[in-house]
N, C-alpha and C positions, 0 to 999 in steps of 0.2 A: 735665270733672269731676275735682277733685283732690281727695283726703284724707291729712289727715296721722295720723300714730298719737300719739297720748296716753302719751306718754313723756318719759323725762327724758331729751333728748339732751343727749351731750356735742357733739365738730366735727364727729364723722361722720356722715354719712347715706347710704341708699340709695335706688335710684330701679329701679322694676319697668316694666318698658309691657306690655300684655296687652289685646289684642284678646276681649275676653270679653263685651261685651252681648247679641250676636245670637246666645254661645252660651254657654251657659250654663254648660256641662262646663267651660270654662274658669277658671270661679271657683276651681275646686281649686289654680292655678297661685298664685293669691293668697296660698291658706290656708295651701300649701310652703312660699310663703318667710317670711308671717307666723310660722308654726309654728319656722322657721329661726332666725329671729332671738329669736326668744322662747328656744330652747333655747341662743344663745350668750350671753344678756344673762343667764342663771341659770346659766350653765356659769361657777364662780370660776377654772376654767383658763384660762380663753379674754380676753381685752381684762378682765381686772379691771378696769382702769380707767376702761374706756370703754364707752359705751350705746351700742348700733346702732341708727338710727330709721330709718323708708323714707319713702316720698312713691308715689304708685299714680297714674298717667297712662292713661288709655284711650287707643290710637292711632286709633278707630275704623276702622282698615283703609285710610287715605286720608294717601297723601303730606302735606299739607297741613299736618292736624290732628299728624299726625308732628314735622314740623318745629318746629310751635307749638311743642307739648309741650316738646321736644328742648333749647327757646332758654329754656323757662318755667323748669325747676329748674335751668339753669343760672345767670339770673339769681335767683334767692333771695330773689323777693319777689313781692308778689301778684299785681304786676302786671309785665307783661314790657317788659322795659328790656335789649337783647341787650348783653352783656359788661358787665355790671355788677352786681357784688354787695354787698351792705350787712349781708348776714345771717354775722357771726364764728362764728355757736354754731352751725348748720347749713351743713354744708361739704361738697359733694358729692363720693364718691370714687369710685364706680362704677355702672355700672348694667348690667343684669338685662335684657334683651330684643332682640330681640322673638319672638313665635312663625313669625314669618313672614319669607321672607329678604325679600323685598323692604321691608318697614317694617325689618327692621333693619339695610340696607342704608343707608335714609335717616338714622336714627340716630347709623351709624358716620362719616358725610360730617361732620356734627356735630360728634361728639366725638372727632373726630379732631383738629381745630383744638389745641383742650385736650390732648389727650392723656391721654385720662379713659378708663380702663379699660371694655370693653366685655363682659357674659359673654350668649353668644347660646346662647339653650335651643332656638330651632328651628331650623332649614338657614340654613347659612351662605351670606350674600351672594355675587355672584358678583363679581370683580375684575375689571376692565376698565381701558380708559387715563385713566380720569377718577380712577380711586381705586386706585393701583398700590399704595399704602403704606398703606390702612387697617391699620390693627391688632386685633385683639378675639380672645376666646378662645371656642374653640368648647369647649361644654360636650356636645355630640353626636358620637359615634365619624365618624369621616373617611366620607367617603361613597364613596371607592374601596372599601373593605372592606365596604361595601353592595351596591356592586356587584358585588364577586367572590360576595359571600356570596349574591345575587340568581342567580351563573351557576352556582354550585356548587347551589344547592337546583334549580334547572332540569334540571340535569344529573343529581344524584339519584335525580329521580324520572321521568326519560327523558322528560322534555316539552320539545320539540322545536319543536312548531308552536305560536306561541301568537298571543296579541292585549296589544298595549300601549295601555292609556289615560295621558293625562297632560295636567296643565294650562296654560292656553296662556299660557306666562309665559317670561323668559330661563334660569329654572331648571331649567324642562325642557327647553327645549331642548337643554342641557347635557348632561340626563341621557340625551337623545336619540341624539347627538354621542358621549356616552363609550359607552353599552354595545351600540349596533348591528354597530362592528366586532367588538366580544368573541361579541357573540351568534353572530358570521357564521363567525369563527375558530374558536368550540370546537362548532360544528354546529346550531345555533337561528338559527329562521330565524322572523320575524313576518306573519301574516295581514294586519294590519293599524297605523296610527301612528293614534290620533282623540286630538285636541287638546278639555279639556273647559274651556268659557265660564263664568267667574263669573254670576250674577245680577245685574245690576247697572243694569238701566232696565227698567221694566215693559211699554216698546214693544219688546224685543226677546225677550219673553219667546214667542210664535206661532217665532220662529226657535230656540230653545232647544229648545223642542217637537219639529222635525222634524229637528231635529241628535240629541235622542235617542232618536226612531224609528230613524234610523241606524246609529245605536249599537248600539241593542237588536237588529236585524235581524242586525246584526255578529259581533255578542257570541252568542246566542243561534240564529243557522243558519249558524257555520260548525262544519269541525272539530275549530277550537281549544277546550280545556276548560279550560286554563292563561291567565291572561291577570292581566301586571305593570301594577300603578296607582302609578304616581310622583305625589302631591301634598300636600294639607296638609287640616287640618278640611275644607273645602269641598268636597273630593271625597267624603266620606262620606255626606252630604246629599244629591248627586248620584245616588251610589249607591244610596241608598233608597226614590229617586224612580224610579230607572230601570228597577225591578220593578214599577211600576205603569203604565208606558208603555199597554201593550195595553189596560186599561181607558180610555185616555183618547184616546189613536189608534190607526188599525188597521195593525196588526203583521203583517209575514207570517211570522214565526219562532215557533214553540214554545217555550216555559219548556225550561231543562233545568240539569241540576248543572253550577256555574261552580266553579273554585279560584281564589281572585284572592287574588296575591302583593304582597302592598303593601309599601310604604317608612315606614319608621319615622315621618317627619312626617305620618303619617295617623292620627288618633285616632278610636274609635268613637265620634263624636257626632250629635250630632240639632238641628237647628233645633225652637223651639217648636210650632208648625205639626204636625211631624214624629212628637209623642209617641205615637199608640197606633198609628204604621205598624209594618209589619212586619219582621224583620229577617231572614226567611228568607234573604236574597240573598245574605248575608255570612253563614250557616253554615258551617264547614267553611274560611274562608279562614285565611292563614299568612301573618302579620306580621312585618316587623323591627320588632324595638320597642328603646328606649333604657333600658340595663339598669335595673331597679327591685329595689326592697326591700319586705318585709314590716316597717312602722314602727306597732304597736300603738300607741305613744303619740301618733302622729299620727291613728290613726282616734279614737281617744279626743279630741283637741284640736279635730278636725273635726261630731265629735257634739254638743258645746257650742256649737258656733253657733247664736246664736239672735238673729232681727232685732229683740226687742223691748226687747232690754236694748243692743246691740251699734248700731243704725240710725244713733244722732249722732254715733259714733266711725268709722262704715265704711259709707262711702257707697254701695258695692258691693253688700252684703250686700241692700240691699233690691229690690234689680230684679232681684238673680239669685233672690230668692226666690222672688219674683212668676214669673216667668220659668218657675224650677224646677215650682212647683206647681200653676202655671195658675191662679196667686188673686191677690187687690190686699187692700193694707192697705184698714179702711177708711176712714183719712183720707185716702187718694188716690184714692177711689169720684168719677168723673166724668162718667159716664153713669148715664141711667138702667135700660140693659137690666142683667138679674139675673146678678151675676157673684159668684163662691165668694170668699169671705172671708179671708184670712189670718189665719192664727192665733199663728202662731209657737211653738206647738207639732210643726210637721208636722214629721216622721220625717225626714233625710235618708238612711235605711237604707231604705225604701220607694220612694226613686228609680227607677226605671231606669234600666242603665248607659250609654246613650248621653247621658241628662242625668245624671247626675253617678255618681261613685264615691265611696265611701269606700277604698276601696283607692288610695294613691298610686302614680299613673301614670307612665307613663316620662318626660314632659317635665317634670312635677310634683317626679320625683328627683331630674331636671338640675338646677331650681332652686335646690332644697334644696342638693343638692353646689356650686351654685356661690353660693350665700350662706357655704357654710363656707371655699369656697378663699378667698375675698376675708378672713374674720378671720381663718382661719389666717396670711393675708400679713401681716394690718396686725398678727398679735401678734409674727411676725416680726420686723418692722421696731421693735416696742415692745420686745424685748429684744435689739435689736441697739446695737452700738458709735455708730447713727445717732442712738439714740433721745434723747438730751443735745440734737443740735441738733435735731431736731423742735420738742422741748419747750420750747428756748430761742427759736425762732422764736414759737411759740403765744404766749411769757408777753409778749414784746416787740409782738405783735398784727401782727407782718409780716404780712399772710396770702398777701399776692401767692409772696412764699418761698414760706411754708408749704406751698401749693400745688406749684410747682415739685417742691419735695424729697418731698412726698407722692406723687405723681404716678411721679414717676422709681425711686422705691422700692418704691413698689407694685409697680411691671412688674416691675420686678426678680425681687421677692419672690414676685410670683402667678406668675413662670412655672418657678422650682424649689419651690413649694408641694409638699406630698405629706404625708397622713394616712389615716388611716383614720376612717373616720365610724361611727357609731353601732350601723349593721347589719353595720359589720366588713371594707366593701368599702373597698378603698385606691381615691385619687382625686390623680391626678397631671395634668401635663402633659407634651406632646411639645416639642420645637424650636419648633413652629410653633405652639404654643399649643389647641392640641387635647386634650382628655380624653384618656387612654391607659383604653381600654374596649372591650369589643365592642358585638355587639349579641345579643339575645334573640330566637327564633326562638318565637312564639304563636301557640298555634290556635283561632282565636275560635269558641267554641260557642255559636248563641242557638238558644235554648227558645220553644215556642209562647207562652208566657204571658207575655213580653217579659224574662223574664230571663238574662242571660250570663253565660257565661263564660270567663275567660281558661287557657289551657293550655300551660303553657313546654315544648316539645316539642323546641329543639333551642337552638344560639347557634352566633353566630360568634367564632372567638377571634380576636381585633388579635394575638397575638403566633406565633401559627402561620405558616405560609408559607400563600401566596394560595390555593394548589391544596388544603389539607389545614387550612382554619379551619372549615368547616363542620362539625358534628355534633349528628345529628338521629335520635331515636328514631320509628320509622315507626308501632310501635305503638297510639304515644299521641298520633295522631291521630286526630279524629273528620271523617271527611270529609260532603258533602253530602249527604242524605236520598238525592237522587235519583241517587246511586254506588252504596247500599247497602252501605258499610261497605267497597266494595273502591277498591283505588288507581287514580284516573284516569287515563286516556288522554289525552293530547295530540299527538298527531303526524300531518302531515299523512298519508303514507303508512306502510303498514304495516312491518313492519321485514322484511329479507331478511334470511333464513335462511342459514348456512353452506353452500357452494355458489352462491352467487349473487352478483350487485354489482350495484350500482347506476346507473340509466343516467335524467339528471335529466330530468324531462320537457318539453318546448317549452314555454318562454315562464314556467316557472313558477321558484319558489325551489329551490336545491339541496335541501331536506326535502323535496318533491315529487318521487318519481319511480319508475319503475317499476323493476321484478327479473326481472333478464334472466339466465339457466344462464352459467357460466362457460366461457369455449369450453376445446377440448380441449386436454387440458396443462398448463389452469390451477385452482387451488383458491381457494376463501376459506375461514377457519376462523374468523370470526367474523362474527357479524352487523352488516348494514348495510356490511359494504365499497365503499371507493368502488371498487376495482378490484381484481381478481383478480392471484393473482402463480404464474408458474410454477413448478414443483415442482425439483428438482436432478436433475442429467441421470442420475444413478442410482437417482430415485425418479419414479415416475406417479400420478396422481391415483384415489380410488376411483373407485363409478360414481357416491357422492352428491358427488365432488369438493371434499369437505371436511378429507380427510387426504389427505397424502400415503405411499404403499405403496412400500418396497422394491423393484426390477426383480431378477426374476431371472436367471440366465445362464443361455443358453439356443445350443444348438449339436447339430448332428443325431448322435444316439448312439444306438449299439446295444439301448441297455434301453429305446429307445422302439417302438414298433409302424412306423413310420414310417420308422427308420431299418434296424430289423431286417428289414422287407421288403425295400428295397432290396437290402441285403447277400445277404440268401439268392437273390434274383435273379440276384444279380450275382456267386454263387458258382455259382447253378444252370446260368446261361449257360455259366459257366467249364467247368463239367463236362462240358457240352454237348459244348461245341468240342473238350475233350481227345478227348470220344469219337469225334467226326467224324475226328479229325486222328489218332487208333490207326486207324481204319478204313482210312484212304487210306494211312497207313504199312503196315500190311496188307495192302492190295491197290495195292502202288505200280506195279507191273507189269501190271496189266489196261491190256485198253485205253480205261477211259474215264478210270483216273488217268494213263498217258500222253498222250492225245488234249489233257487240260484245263492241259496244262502242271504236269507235278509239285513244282517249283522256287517257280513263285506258288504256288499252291495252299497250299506247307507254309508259306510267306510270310506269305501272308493267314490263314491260320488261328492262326498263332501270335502275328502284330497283332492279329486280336478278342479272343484270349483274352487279352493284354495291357489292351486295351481294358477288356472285363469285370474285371480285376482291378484296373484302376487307378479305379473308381469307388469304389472301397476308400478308396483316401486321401481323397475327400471329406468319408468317414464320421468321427466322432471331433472332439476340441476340436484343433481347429487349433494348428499349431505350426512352429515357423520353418523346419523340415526338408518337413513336406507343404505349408505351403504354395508352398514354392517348385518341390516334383514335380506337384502338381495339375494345373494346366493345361496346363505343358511337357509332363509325361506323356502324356495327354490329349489333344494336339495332335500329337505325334510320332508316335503309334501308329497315331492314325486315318491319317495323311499315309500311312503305311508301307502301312495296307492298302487306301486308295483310289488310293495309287499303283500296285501289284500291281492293284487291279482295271482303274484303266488300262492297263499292260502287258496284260493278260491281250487288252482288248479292240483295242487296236493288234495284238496277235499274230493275233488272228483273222483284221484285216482283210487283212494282209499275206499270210497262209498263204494264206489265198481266193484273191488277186493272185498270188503265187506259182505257183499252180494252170493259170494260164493261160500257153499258148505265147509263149514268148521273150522272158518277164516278165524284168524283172533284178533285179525283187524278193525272190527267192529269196536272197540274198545278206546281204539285213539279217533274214534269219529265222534264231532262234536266241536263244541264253541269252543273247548279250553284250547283244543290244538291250534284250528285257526288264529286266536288272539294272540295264543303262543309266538306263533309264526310274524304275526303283525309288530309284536311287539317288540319280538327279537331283533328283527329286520330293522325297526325302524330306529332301535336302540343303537348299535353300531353306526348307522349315519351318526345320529344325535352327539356318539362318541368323537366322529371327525370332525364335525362343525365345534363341537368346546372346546378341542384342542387346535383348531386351526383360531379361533378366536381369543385363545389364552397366548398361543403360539406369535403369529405374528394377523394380527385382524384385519381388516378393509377401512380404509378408509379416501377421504376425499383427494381427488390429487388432479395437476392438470396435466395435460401431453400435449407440448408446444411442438412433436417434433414429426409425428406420423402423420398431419393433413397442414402441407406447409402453410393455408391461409387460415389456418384458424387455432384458435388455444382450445382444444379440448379440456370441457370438464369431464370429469369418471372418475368411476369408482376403481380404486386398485387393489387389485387381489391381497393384496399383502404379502402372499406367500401363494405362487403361482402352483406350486407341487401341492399342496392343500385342496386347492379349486380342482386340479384335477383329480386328484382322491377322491373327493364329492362327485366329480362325474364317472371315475371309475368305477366306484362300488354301486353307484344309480344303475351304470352299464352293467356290471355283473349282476344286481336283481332281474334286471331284464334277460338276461341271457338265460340264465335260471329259469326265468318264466316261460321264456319260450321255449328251451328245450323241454320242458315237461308238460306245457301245454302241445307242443308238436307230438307227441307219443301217447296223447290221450285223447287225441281228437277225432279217430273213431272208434273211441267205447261207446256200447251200445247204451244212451242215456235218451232219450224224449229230449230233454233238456240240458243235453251234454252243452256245457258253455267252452270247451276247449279248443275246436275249431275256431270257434269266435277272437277267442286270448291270442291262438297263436298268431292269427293277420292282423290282430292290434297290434303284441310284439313286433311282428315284423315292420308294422308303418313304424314302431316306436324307436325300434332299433336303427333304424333306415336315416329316421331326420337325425337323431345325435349322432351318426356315425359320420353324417353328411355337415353337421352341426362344425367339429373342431375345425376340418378345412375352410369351408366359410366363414367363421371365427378369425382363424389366424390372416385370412389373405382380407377382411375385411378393414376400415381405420376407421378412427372418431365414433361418433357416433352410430355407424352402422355394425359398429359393433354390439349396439346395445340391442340393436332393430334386428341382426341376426337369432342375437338369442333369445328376446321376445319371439320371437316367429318359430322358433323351435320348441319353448316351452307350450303357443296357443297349441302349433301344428300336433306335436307328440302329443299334449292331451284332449285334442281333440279325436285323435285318431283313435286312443283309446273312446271316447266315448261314442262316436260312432258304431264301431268296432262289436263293443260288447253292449252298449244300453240300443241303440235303435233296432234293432233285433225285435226284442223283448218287447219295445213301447208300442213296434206294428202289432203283436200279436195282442199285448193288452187295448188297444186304442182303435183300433182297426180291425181286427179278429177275435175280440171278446168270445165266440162261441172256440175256438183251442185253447182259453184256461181252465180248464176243468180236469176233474181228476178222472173221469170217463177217459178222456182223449192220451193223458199222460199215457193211463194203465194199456189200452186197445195198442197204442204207438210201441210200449216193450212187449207185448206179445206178437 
């Protein structure tokens, strides 16, 4: 099918291809660039000199007829004769198509030969090794910037989980190939990939069927409600079918509100078949679309179409009318079933917008823009310093030049083009021959009564950065009946709350996955982390694990209950022993403080009361001077007075021995052995604590890590094998004591003090044996409070043990100190 326009051409001419019989909506593409031309051939700025005329080629969608076409106005006459032209006054210099990349792929293979300008209004061909060097200008914003703009609205609106349709063609694959890694990178992750099958044999039509039961079960019973459609017209047909699936097979999924994010080569259209379905499915969806303009004078040039005056000049005109209205002229009436008339009267403001608009649409504007970039060039090249040899070629009838220097000048020209058009929008290109544009972000609203509407709610800008082109008003969307007006949900799992991470579930996508508490120590402070992070060693987590709290410092002191117990304990003991140890200074001369050895006695008593007050330096924040007395303290005093109680129980055993005839034990009875003993004993401690002080010593230090809400101050051992040195060999005097007070505990003495020794040893033994494990399982400062309470507890035990005894009998039974009562008791 070819028509020419009824004009006065000068050389030039233009050439459209437009796939538009099976759909109707496509005719508008026609009436852009007719309307196009019409306003440059009236604009006296523009080619005064020269007429623009076009030539219209249907490609019907088929390689083939492409090709034909592609070789027809190349040769310039009725009939096709490849590379050869006769016609001087129709001169081809650019062409206008196609809507589809693969027809205009075939196109560009073509006129590439020539080197004949290409302006492609829908997706751009894909390059491969067979076409490395095609050339053409995309009149469509880049489709990286679709795609950022496709992550950035997903992102948005926190849809996460969705479902991708796309048609099974090399362009999507493409599209497949580029945004899966981004999807996976900035946290979108897909349900599903379904590739959708053109129409194309009527025996495969049973398998189109159960590939969109598929679909529909897909789409409609997962938890995707987000779901991106990469394709061209022929997905939308699809889509209008695929809400009527369940009436025609049986479905196991329920209706429900869909958002589907489409790509700008998708237009609301309709096959004829298709006119009083419904358009519920696509309520509520959000389009890229290719920026457009409000051109009154085009719906005004578009209302005057009428096939009855227009049919022999526009061969178009009559089948899309037909088409449009669901009527036949009636001199092409062929049958006899009753079919509606055409009038040429009919309305095209009473269309429906999937069959046509009055409103120029986005590929509809491409057109338009890209009829002006091509006269903007050629009026370039007409007032440039070239235009002498142009002209002079034309008069001499070169054409083969002409051609050439047309050709090479164009490029030139169309690719630093740059104007403003009519509605005000500038219209450039890039390096690479691309429109410098965004894209328009619309929310298709359709009405019960098949009318739409469109709603510019947001765009992408090409000149922002990737992460920061999107901007989208949330309000002035109208989302799906079945949302009610609220913003959809997409994601597979629900989102984790601050305190939680994320832990991905077996076998499924990282958007899948369960919410697991943060272990202890750790926080998240925002939702959906994939892992928790620990807090700084001077701060712990709440109990919701979502901030992190300051530690405080924390060290056993007097203004606590805890600490002040101790202390008065451990003054009350002190007081104790003063008063045991005035008593026996008191009565140093009876016979039960002679009998018990008066020398130990003031020995021992005045190591507990050291004992009792050196629990003191535990109390209080630590500091370089107590820590280094603590323990030594600590360890010396006790040694002093479990050595004294060893002396005390050697003197017994000896005095006993002494007692019997022609002992020669009586020799080592006396002060020197005892002192001996004290001395010794307490020298070897004295020996651990210089070298554990010379070795590695105590000092101040903190422990942020055993009581997570606090910084422990404490003292550190220095050398933990040292510390327990000092308790070991403490523990071996004790054992020592007790086993040789246990084996003298019934010699026959009045004043045997050895029963007494061995149940102090044994309380003595008992707390520090009990001591390490409550030590170790103890934190912070209860550790300090453990060993206080074993140092009061062990010397008190002794003094219990062995002085209350004695103090009932001096204080209470005055008449049993005498040496009468001693002497009657051993006989």
């Amino acid at each position: 099918m070819k028509h020419s326009e009824a004009k006065h051409w000068s050389y030039l001419a233009l050439f459209i291809l437009s796939y538009c019989s099976p759909v109707a909506k496509n005719y508008q593409h026609i009436l852009a660039m007719a309307f196009a031309i019409k306003e440059i051939n009236e604009n006296p700025q523009i080619l005064p000199n020269l007429t623009l005329g076009f030539h219209i080629y249907d490609s019907y969608d088929n390689a083939q007829r492409t090709y034909q076409a592609t070789m027809l106005f190349l040769s310039s006459v009725e009939r096709l004769i490849p590379n050869y032209s006769c016609n001087i006054h129709n001169n081809l210099v650019s062409v206008v198509g196609g809507l589809d990349a693969e027809i205009s792929l075939h196109i560009s293979t073509i006129l590439d030969i020539y080197k004949i300008p290409q302006l492609i209004y829908g997706s751009a061909p894909l390059m491969n090794e067979k076409s490395p060097e095609l050339t053409f200008y995309q009149m469509v914003p880049p489709d990286p910037l679709q795609y950022a703009g496709i992550v950035s609205l997903l992102l948005h609106f926190r849809w996460t989980w969705i479902g991708i349709l796309t048609m099974d063609d090399d362009q999507s694959e493409k599209f497949v190939q580029t945004v899966i890694p981004v999807f996976s990178k900035r946290g979108i992750c897909y349900s599903f990939i379904e590739k959708l099958d053109k129409f194309s044999d009527i025996d495969r039509l049973y398998d189109m069927l159960q590939k969109g039961v598929k679909i529909y079960d897909q789409v409609m019973g997962g938890k995707a409600n987000a779901f991106v459609i990469y394709g061209e017209s022929f997905t939308m047909i699809f889509l209008r079918w695929l809400q009527y699936i369940p009436s025609i097979e049986k479905a196991s999924a329920k209706a429900k509100g869909i958002v589907w994010i489409m790509t700008a080569q998708i237009e609301l259209t309709a096959s004829a078949f298709q006119r009083s379905w419904s358009t519920e499915i696509i309520h509520g969806a959000l389009c890229f679309s290719m920026p457009s303009a409000y051109l009154p004078e085009f719906q005004s040039f578009v209302a005057k179409q009428n096939p009855i005056f227009s049919r022999k000049e526009n061969g178009f005109i009559s089948q899309f009318w037909q088409d449009a209205f669901n009527c036949v002229f009636s001199d092409e009436v062929v049958s006899d079933v009753p079919e509606d008339i055409c009038t040429g009267t009919e309305n095209l403001k009473n269309l429906p917008a999937p069959i046509f608009e009055i409103d120029m649409t986005g590929h509809s504007y491409s057109i338009y823009n890209g009829i002006y970039a091509i006269a903007h060039a050629f009026h370039a090249i007409s007032t440039s310093r070239y235009k002498h040899r142009v002209m002079g070629v034309v008069r001499e009838g070169k054409n083969h030049k002409q051609d050439i220097l047309q050709v090479l000048q164009l490029h030139y020209f169309l690719r630093g083009v740059s104007f403003n058009n009519s509605a005000g929008d500038q219209i450039s290109f890039d390096q690479n021959g691309i429109v410098r544009a965004g894209f328009d972000i619309i929310n298709w609203i359709a009405f019960p009564n098949k009318s739409f509407l469109r709603v510019k709610v947001g765009k992408v800008d090409h000149l922002a950065p990737p992460d920061q082109g999107l901007t989208i008003n949330d309000d002035l969307i109208t989302w799906h009946i079945m949302f009610n007006q609220v913003q959809p949900i997409s994601i597979c799992s629900e989102s984790c709350y601050p305190g939680f991470s994320k832990k991905v579930k077996e076998g499924q996508p990282f958007c899948c996955y369960d919410c697991i508490p943060c272990p202890d120590g750790s926080i998240s402070t925002e939702n959906d982390k994939n892992e928790c992070f620990r807090c700084k060693d001077d701060y712990y987590p709440n109990i919701r694990k979502d901030f992190c709290v300051p530690k405080i410092f924390s060290f056993l002191t007097y203004k606590e209950p805890l600490g002040l117990s101790l202390a008065c304990l451990a003054h009350s003991f002190s007081l104790v022993t003063v008063l045991v140890l005035g008593i026996f200074v008191k009565n140093h001369n009876t016979p039960i403080v002679i009998a018990n050895n008066r020398d130990l006695t003031y020995i021992l008593l005045i190591s507990l009361l050291l004992c009792f007050l050196s629990a003191l330096l535990f109390i209080g924040q630590p500091g370089k001077v107590t820590c280094l007395l603590q323990q030594t303290t600590f360890g010396m005093v006790f040694s002093v007075a479990v050595s004294s109680i060893l002396a005390k129980t050697i003197t017994v055993i000896l005095a006993f021995m002494a007692t019997k005839p022609g002992s020669r034990m009586r020799k080592w009875v006396g002060k020197k052995l005892t002192s001996s003993i004290v001395v010794a004993c307490s020298l070897v401690q004295a020996s651990i604590c210089i070298l554990w002080l010379s070795m590695a010593s105590p000092f101040p230090d903190v422990d942020m890590v055993s009581v997570p809400e606090e910084i422990v101050l404490q003292c550190n051992e220095g050398s933990v094998v040292m510390f327990y040195c000092v308790l070991g060999y403490m523990g071996f005097l004790a054992l020592i004591s007790f086993t040789t007070a246990f084996f003298a505990r019934k010699l026959p003495d009045s004043f045997n003090e050895a029963k007494f020794i061995t149940f102090s040893m044994l309380v003595f033994c008992s707390v520090w044996l009990s001591f390490v494990p409550a030590y170790l399982s103890s934190k912070g400062k209860y550790m300090v409070a453990v060993e206080i309470f074993s140092i009061l507890a062990s010397g008190a035990g002794l003094l219990i043990c062995i002085f209350f005894p004695k103090c009932y009998v001096i204080v209470l039974r005055p008449e049993l100190n005498n040496r009468e009562q001693l002497i009657r008791r051993k006989e």
